[in-house]
PyMOL Python script that loads the backbone (N, CA, C, O; Angstrom):
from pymol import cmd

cmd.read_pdbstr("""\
ATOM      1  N   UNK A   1       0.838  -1.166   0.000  1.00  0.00           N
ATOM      2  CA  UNK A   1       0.000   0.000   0.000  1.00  0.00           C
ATOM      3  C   UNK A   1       0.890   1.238   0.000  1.00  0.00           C
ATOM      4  O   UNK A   1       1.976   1.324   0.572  1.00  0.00           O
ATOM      5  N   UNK A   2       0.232   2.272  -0.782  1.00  0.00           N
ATOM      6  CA  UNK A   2       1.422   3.670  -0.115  1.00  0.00           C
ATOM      7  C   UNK A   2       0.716   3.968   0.276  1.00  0.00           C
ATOM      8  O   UNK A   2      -0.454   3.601   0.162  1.00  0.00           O
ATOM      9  N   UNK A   3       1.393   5.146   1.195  1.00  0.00           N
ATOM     10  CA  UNK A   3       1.437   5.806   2.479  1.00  0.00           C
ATOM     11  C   UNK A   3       0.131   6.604   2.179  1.00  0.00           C
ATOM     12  O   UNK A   3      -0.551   7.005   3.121  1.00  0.00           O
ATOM     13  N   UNK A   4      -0.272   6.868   0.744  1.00  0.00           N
ATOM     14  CA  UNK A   4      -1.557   8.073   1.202  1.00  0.00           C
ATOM     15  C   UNK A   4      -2.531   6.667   1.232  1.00  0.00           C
ATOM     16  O   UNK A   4      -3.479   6.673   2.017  1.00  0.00           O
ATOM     17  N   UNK A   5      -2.302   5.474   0.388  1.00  0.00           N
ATOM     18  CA  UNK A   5      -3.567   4.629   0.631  1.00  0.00           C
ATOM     19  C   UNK A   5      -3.841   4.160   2.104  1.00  0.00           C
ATOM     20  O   UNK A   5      -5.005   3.920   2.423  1.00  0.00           O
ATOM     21  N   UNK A   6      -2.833   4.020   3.010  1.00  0.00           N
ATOM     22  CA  UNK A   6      -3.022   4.101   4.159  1.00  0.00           C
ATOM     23  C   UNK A   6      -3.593   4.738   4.846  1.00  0.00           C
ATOM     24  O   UNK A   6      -4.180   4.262   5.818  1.00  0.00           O
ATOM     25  N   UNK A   7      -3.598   6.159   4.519  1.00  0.00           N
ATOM     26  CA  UNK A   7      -4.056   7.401   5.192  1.00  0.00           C
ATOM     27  C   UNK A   7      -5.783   7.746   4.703  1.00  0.00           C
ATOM     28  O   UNK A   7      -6.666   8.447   5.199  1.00  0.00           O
ATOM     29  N   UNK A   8      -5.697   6.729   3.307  1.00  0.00           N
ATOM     30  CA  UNK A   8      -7.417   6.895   2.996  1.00  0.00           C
ATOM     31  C   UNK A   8      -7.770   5.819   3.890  1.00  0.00           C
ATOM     32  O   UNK A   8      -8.619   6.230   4.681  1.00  0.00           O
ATOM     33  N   UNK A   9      -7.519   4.807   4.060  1.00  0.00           N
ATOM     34  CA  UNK A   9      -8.107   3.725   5.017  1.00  0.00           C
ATOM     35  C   UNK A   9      -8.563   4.230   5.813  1.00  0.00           C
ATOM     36  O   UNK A   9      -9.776   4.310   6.008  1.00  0.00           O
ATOM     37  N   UNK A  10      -7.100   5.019   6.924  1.00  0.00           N
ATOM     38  CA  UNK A  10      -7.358   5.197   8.316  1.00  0.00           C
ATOM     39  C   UNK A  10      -8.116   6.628   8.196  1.00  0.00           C
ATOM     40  O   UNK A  10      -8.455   7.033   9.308  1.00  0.00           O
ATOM     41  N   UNK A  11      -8.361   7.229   7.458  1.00  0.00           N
ATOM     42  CA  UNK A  11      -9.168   8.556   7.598  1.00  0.00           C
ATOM     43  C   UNK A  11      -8.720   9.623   8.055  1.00  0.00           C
ATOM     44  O   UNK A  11      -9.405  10.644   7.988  1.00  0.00           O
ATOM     45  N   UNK A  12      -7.531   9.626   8.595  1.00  0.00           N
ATOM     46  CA  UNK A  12      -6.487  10.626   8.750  1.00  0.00           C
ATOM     47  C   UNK A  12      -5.134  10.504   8.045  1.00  0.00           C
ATOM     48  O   UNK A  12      -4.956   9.633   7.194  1.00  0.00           O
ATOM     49  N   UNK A  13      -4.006  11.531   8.459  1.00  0.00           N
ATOM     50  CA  UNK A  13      -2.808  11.629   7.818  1.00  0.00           C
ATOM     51  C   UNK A  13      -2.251  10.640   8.403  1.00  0.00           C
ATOM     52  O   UNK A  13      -2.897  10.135   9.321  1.00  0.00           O
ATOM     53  N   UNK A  14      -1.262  10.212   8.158  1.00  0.00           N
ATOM     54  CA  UNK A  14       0.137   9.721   8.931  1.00  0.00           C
ATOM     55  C   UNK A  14       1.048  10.557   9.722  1.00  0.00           C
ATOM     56  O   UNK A  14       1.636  11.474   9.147  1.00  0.00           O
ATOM     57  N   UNK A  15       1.236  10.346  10.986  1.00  0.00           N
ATOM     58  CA  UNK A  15       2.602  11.071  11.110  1.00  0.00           C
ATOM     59  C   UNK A  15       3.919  11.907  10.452  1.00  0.00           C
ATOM     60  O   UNK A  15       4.849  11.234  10.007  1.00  0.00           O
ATOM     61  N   UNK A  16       3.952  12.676  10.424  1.00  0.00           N
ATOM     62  CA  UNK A  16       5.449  12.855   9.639  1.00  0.00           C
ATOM     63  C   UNK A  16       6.417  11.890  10.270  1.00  0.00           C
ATOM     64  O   UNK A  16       7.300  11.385   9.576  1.00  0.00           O
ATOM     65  N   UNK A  17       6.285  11.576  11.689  1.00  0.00           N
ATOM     66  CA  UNK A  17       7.950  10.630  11.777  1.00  0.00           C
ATOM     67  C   UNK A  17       7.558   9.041  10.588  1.00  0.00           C
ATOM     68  O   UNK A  17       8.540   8.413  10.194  1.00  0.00           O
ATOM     69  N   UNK A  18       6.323   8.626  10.202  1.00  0.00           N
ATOM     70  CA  UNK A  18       6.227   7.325   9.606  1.00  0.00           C
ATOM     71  C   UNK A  18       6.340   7.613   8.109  1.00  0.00           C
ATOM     72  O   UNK A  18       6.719   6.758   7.308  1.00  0.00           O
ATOM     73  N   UNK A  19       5.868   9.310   7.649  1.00  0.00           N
ATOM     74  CA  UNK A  19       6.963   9.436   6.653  1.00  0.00           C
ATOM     75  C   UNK A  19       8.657   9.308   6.280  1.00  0.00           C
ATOM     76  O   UNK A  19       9.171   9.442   5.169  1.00  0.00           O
ATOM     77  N   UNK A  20       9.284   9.027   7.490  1.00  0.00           N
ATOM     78  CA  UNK A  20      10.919   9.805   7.551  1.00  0.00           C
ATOM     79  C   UNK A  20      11.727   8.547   8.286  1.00  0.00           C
ATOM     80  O   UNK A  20      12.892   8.219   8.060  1.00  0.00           O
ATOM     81  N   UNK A  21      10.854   7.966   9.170  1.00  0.00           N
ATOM     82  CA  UNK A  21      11.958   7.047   9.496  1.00  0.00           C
ATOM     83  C   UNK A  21      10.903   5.455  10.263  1.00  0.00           C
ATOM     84  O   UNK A  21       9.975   5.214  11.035  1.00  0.00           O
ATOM     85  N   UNK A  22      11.918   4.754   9.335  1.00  0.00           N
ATOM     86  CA  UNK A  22      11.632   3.567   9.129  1.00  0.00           C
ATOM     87  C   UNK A  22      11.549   2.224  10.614  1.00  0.00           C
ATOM     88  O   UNK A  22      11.173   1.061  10.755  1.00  0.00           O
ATOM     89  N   UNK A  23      12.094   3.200  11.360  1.00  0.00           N
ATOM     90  CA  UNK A  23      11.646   2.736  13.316  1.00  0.00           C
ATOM     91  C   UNK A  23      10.240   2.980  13.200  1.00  0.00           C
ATOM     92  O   UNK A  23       9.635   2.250  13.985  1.00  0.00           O
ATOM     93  N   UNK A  24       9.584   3.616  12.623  1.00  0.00           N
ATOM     94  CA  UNK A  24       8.374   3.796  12.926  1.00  0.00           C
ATOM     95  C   UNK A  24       7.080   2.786  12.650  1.00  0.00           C
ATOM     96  O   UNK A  24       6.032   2.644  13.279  1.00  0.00           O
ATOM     97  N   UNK A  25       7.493   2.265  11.673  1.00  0.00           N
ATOM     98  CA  UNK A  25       7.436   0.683  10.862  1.00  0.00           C
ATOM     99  C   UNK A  25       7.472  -0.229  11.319  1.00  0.00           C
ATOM    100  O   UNK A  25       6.795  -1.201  10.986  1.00  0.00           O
ATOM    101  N   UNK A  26       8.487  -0.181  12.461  1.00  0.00           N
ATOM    102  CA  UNK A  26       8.885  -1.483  12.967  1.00  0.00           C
ATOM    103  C   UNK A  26       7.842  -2.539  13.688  1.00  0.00           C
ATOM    104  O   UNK A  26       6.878  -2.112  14.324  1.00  0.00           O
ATOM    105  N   UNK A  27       8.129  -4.069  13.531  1.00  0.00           N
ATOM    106  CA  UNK A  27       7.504  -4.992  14.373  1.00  0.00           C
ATOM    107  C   UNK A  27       7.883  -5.616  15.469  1.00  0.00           C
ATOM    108  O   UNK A  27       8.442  -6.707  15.579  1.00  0.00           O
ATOM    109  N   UNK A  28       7.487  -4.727  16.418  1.00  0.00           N
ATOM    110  CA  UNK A  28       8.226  -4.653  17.581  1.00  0.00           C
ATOM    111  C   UNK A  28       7.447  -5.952  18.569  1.00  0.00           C
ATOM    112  O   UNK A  28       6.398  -6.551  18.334  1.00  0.00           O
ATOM    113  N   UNK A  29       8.306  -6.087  19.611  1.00  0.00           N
ATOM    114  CA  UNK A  29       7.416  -7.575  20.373  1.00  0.00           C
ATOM    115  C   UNK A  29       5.860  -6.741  20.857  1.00  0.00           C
ATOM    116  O   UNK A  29       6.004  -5.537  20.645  1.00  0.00           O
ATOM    117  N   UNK A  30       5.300  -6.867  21.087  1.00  0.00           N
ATOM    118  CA  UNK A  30       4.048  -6.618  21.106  1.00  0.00           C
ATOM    119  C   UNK A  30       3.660  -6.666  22.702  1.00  0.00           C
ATOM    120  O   UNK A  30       2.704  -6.035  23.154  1.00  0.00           O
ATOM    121  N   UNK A  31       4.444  -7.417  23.425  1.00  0.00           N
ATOM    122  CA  UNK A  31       4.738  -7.657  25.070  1.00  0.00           C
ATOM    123  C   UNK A  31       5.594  -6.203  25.375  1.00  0.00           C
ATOM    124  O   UNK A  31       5.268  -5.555  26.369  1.00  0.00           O
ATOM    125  N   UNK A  32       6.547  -5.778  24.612  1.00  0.00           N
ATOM    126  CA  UNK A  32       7.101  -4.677  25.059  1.00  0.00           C
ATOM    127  C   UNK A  32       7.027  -3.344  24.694  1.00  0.00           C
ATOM    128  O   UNK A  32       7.424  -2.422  25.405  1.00  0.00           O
ATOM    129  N   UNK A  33       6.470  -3.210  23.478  1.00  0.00           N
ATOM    130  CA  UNK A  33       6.049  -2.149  22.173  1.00  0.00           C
ATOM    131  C   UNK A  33       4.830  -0.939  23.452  1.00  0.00           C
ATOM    132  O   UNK A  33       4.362  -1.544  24.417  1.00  0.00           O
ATOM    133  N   UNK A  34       4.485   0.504  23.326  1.00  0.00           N
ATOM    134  CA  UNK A  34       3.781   1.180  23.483  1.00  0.00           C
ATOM    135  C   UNK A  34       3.100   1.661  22.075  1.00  0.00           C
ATOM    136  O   UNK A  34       2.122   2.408  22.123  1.00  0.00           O
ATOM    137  N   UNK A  35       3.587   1.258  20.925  1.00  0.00           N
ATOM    138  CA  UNK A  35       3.507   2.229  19.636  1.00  0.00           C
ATOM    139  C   UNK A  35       1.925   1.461  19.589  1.00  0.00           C
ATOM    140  O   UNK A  35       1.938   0.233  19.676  1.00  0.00           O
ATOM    141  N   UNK A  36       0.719   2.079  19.468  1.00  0.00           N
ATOM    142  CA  UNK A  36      -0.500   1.517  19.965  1.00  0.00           C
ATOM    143  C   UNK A  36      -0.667   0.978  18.154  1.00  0.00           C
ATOM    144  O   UNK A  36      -1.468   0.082  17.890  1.00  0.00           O
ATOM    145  N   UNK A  37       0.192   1.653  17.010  1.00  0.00           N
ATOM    146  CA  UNK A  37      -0.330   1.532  15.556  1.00  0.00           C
ATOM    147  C   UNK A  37       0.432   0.269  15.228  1.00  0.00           C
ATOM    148  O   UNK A  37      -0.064  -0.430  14.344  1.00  0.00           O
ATOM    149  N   UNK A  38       1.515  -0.127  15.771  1.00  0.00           N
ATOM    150  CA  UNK A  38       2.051  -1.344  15.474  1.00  0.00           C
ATOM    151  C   UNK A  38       1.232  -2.670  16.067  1.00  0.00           C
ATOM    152  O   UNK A  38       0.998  -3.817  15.686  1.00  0.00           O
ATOM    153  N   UNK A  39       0.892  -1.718  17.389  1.00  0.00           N
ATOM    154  CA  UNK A  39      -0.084  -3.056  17.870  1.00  0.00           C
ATOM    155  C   UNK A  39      -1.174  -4.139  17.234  1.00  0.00           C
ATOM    156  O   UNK A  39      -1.490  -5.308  17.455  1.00  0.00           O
ATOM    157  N   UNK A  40      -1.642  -2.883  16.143  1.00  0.00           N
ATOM    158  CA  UNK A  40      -3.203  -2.474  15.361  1.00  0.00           C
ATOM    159  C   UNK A  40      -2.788  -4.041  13.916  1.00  0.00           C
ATOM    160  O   UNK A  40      -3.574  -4.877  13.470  1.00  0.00           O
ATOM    161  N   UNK A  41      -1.031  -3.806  13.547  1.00  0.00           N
ATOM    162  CA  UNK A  41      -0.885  -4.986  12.918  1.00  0.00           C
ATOM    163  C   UNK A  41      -0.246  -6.183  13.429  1.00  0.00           C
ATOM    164  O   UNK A  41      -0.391  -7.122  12.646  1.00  0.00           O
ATOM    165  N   UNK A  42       0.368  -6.455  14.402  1.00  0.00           N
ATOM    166  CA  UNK A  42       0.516  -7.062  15.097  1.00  0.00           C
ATOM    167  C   UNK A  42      -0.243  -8.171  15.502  1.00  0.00           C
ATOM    168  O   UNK A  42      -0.047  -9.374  15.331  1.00  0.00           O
ATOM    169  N   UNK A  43      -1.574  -7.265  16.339  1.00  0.00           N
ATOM    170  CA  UNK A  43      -2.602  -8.534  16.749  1.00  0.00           C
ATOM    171  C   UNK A  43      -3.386  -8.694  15.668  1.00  0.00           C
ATOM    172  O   UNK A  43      -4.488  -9.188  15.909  1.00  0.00           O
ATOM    173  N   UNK A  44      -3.082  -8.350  14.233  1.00  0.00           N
ATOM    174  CA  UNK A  44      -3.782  -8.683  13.337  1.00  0.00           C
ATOM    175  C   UNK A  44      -3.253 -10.119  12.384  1.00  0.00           C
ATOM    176  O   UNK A  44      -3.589 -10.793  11.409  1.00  0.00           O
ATOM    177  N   UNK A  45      -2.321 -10.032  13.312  1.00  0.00           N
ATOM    178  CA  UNK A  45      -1.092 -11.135  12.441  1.00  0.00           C
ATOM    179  C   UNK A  45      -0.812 -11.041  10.871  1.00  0.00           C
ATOM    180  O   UNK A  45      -1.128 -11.637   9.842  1.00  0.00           O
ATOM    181  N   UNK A  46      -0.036  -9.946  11.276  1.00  0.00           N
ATOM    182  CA  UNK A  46       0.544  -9.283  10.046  1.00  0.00           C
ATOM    183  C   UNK A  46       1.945  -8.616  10.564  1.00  0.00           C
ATOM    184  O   UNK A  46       2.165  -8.325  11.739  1.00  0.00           O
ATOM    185  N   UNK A  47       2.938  -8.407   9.371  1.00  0.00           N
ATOM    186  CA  UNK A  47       4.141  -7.506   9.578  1.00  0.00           C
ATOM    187  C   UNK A  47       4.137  -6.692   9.150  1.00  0.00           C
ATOM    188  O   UNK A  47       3.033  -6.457   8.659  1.00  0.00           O
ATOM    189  N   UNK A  48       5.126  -5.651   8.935  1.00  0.00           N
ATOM    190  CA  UNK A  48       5.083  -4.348   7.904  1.00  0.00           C
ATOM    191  C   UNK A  48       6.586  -4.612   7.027  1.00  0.00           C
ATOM    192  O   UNK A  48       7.567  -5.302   7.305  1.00  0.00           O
ATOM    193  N   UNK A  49       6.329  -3.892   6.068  1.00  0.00           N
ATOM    194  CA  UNK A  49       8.057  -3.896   5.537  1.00  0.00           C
ATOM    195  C   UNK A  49       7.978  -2.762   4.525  1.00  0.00           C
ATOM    196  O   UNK A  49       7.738  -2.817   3.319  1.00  0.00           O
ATOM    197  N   UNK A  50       8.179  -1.961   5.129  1.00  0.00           N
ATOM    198  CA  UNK A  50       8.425  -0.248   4.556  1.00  0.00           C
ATOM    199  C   UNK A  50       9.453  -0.118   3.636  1.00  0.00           C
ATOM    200  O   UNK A  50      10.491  -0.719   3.914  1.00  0.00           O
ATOM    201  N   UNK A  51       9.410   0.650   2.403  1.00  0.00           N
ATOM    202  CA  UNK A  51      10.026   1.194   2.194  1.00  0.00           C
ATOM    203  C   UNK A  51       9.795   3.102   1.423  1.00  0.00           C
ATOM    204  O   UNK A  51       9.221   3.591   0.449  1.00  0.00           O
ATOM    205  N   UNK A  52      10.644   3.612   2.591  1.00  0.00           N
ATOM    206  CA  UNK A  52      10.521   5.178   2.773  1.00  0.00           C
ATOM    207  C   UNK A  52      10.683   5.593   1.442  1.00  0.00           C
ATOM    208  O   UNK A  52       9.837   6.395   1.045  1.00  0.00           O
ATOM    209  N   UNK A  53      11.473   5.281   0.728  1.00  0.00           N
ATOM    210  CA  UNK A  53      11.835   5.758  -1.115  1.00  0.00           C
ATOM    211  C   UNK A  53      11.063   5.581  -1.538  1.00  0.00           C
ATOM    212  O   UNK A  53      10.543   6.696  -1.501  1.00  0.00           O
ATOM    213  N   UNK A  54      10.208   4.799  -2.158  1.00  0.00           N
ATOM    214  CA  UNK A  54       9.168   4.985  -2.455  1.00  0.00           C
ATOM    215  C   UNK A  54       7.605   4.683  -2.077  1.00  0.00           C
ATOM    216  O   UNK A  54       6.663   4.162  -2.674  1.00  0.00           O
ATOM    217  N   UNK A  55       7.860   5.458  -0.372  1.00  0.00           N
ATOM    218  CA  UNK A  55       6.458   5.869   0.175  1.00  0.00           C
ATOM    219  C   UNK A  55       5.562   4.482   0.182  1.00  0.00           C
ATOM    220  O   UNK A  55       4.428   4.871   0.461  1.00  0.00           O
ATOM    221  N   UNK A  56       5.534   3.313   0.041  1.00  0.00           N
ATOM    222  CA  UNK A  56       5.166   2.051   0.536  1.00  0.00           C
ATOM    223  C   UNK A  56       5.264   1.404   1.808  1.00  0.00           C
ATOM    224  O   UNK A  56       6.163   1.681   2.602  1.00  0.00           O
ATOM    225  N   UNK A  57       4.031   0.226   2.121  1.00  0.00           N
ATOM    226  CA  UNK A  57       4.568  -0.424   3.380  1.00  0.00           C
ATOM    227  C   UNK A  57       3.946  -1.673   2.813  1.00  0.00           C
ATOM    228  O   UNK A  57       2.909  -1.558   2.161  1.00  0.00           O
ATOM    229  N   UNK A  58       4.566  -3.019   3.032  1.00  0.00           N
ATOM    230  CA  UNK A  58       3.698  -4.591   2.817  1.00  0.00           C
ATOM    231  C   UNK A  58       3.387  -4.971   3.901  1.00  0.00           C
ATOM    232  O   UNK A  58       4.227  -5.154   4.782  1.00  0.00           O
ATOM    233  N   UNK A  59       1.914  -5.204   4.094  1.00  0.00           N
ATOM    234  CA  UNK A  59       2.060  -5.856   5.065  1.00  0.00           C
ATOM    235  C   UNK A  59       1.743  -7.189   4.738  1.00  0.00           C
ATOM    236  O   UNK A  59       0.714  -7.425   4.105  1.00  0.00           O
ATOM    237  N   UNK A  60       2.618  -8.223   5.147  1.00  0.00           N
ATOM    238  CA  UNK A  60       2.536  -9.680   5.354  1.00  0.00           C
ATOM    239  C   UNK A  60       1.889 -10.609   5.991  1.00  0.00           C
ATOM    240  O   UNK A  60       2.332 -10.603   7.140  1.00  0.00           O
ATOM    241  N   UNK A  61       1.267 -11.225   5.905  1.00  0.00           N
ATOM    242  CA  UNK A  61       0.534 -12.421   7.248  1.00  0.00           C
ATOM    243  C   UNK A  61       1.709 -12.744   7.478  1.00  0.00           C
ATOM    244  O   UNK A  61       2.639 -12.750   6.671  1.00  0.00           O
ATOM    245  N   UNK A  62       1.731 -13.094   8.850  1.00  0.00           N
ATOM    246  CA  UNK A  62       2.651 -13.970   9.841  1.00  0.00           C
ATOM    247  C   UNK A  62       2.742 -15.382   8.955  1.00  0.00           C
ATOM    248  O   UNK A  62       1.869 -16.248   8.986  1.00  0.00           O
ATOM    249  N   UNK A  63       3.673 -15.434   8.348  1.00  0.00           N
ATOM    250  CA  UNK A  63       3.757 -17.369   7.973  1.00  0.00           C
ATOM    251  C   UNK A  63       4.108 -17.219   6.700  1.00  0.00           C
ATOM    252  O   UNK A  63       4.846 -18.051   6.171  1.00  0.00           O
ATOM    253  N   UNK A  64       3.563 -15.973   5.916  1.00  0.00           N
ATOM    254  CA  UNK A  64       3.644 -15.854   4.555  1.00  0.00           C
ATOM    255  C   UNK A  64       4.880 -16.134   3.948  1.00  0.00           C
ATOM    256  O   UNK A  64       5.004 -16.041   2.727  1.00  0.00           O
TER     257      UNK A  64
END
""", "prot")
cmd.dss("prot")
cmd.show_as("cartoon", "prot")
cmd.util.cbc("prot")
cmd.orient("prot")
């Protein structure tokens, strides 16, 4: 998806930091993570895999 199709989903913008840096992306343990938007794919059993150049993110099922 890119980043604005994301932003039509969720009905708002994105952050500027999830424009700029790619920590923001991350799939963090989910036991230790506060980032409440990673959570959102996480317990969805899914990953992300960004890339900032050209404004994309995949997200993956877990297993894929």
């Amino acid at each position: 998806m890119s980043f604005s199709e994301v932003e039509g989903v969720l009905g708002f913008p994105l952050p500027d930091s999830a424009w700029k840096y790619p920590a923001w992306w991350a799939n963090e343990n989910p036991d230790r993570t506060q980032h409440v938007h990673a959570l959102a794919w996480l317990f969805a059993d899914y990953l992300a895999h960004v890339d900032l150049q050209n404004e994309v993110v995949i997200f993956r099922a877990v297993g894929e």
